[in-house]
Backbone as CSV, one residue per row, in Angstrom:
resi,resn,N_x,N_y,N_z,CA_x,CA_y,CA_z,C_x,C_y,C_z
1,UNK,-112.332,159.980,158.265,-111.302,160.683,159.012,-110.236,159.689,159.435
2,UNK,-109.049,160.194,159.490,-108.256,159.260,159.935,-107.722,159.065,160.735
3,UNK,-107.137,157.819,161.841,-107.017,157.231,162.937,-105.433,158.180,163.374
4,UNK,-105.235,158.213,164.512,-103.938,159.314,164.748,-103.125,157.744,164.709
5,UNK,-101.880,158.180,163.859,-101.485,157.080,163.644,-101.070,156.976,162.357
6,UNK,-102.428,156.747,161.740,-102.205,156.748,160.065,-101.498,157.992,159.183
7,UNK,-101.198,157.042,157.996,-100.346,158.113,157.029,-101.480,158.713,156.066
8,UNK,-101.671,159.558,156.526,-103.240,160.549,155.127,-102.522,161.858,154.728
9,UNK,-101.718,161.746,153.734,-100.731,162.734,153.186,-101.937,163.848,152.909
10,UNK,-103.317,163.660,152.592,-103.991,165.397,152.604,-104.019,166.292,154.297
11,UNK,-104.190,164.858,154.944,-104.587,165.753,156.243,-102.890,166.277,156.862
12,UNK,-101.574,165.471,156.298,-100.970,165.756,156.936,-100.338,167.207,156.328
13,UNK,-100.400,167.329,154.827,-100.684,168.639,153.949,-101.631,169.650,154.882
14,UNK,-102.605,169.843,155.270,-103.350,170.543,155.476,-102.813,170.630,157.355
15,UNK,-102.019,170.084,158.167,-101.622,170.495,159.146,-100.526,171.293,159.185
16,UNK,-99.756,171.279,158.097,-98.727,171.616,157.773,-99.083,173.358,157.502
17,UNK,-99.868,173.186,156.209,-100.514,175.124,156.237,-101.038,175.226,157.187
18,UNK,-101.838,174.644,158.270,-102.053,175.490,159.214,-100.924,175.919,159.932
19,UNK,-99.460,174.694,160.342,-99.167,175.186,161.858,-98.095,176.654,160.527
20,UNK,-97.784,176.448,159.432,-97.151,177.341,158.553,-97.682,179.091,158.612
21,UNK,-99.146,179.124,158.645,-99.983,179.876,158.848,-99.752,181.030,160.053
22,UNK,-98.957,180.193,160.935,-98.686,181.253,162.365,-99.885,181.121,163.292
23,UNK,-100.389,180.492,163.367,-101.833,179.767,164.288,-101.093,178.863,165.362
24,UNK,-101.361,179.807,167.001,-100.608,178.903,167.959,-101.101,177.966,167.999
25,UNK,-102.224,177.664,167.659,-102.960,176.104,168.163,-102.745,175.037,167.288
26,UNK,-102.381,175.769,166.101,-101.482,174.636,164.941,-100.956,174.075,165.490
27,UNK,-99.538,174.871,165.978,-98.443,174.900,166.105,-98.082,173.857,167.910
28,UNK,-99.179,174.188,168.639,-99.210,173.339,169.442,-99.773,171.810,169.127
29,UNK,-100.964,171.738,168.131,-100.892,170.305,167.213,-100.048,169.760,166.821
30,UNK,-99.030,170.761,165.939,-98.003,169.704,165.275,-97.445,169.331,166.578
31,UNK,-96.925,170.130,167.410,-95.981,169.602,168.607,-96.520,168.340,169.059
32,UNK,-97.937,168.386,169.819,-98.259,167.203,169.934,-98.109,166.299,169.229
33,UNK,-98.784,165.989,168.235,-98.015,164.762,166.940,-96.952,164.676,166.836
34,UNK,-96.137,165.454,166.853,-94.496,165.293,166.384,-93.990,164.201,168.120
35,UNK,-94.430,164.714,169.256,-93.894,164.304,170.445,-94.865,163.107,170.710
36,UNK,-95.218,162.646,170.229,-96.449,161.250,170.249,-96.735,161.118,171.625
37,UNK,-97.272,161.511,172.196,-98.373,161.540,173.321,-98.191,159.792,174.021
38,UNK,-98.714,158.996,173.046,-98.742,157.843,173.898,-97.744,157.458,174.511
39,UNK,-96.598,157.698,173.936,-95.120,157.441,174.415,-95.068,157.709,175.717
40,UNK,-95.482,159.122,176.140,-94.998,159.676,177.577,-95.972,159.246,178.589
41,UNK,-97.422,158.312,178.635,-97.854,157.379,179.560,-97.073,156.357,180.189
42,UNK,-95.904,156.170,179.223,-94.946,154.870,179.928,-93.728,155.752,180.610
43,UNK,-93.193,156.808,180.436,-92.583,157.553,181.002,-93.055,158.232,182.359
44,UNK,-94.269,158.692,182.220,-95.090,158.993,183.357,-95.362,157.543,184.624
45,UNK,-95.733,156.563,184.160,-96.043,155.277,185.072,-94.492,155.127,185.446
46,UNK,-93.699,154.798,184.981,-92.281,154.604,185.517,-91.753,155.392,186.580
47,UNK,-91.825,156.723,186.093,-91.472,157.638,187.096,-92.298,157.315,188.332
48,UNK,-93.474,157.513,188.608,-94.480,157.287,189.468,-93.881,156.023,190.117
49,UNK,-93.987,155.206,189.519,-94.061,153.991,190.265,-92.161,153.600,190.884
50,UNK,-91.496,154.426,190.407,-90.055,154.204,190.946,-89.725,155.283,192.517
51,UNK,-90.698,156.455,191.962,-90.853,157.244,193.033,-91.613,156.690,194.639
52,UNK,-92.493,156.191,194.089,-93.365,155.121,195.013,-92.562,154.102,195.617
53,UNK,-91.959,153.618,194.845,-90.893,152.249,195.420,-89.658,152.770,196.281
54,UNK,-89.321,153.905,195.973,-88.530,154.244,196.920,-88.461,155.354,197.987
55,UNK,-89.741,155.525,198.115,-90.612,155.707,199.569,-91.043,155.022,200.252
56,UNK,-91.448,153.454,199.445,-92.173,152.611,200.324,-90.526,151.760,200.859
57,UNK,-89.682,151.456,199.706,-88.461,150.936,200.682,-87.583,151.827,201.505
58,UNK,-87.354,152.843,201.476,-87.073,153.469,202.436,-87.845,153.437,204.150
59,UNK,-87.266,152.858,204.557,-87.148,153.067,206.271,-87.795,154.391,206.777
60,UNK,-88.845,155.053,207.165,-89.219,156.250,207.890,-89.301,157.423,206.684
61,UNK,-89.289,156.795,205.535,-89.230,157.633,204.478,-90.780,158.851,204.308
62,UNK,-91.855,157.747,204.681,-93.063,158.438,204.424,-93.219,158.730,205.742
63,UNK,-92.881,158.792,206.457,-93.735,159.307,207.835,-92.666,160.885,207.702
64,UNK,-91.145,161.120,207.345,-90.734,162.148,207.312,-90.733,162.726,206.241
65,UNK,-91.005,162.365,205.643,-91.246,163.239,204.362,-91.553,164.654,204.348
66,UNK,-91.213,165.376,203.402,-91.545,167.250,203.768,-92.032,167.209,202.505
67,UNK,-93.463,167.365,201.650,-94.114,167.148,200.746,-93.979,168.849,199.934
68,UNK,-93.610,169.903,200.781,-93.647,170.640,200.277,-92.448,171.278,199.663
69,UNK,-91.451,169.798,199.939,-90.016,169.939,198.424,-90.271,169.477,198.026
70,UNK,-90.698,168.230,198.402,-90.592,166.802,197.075,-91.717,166.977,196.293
71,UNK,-92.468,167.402,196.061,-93.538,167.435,195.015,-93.215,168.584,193.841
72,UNK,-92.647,170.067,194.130,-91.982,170.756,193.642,-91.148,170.231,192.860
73,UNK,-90.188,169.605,193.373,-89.022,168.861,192.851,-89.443,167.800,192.006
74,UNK,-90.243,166.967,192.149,-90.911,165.590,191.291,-91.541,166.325,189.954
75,UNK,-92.036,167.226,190.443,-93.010,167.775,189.213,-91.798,168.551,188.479
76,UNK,-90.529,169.276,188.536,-89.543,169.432,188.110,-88.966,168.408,187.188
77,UNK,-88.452,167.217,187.965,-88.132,165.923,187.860,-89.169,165.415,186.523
78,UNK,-90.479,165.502,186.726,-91.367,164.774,185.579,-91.248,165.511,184.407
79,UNK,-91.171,166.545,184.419,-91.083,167.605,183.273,-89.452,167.586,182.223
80,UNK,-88.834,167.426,183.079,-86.915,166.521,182.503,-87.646,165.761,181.887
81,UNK,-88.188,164.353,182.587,-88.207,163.339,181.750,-89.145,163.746,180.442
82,UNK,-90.460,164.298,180.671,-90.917,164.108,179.475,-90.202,165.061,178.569
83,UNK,-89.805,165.977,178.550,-88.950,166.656,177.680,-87.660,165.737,177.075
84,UNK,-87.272,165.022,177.633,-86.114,163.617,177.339,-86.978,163.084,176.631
85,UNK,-88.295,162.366,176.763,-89.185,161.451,175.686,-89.410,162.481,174.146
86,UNK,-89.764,163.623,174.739,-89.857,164.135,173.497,-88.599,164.217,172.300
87,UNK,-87.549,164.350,173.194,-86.085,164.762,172.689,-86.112,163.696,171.878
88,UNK,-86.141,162.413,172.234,-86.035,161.038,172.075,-87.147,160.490,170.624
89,UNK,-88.127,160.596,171.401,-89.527,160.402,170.298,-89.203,161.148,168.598
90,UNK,-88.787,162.269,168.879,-88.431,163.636,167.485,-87.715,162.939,167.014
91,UNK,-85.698,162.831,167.465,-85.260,162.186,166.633,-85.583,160.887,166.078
92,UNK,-86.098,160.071,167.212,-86.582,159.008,166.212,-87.352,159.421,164.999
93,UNK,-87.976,160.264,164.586,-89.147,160.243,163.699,-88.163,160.733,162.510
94,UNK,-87.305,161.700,163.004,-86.525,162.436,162.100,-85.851,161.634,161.170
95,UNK,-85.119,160.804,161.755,-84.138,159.716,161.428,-84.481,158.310,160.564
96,UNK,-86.261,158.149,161.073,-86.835,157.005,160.463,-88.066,157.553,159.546
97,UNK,-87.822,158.797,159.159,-88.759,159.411,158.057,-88.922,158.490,157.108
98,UNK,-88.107,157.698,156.684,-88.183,156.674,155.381,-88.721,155.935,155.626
99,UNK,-88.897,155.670,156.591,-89.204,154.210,157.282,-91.245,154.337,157.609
């Protein structure tokens, strides 16, 4: 079987009739592969950790905080970005098909 990653032109043939097939769970496979997953762990830690940094430098930031916007809003906020990685991740793949 092969490593996610690798180029195995049968298996990538045979994902292809499935997500072709009309099978949502294909079709949510290819998405995943197409949007490479590992990518958006570094998108996710960034966000996190910039969000963090500017609560902890902010002055009275965490003691006033109203958690029941900002988490709404962050989880808003996280969902932009990874949709930007994906945006990002696709064309790259599109563009470096040859490659």
């Amino acid at each position: 079987m092969a490593v996610e990653g690798d180029f195995d032109p049968e298996a990538v043939s045979q994902f292809v009739a499935e997500a072709q097939s009309g099978s949502i769970k294909a079709k949510f496979r290819a998405l995943y592969k197409f949007t490479r997953p590992h990518t958006s762990r570094g998108t996710i830690l960034a966000s996190v950790a910039g969000t963090i940094r500017a609560l902890i430098d902010t002055p009275g930031a965490l003691t006033n905080v109203k958690w029941r916007r900002l988490l709404p809003r962050a989880f808003l906020g996280m969902i932009a970005l990874l949709l930007g990685n994906a945006f990002i991740v696709g064309i790259n793949q599109i563009y470096d098909e040859k490659i």
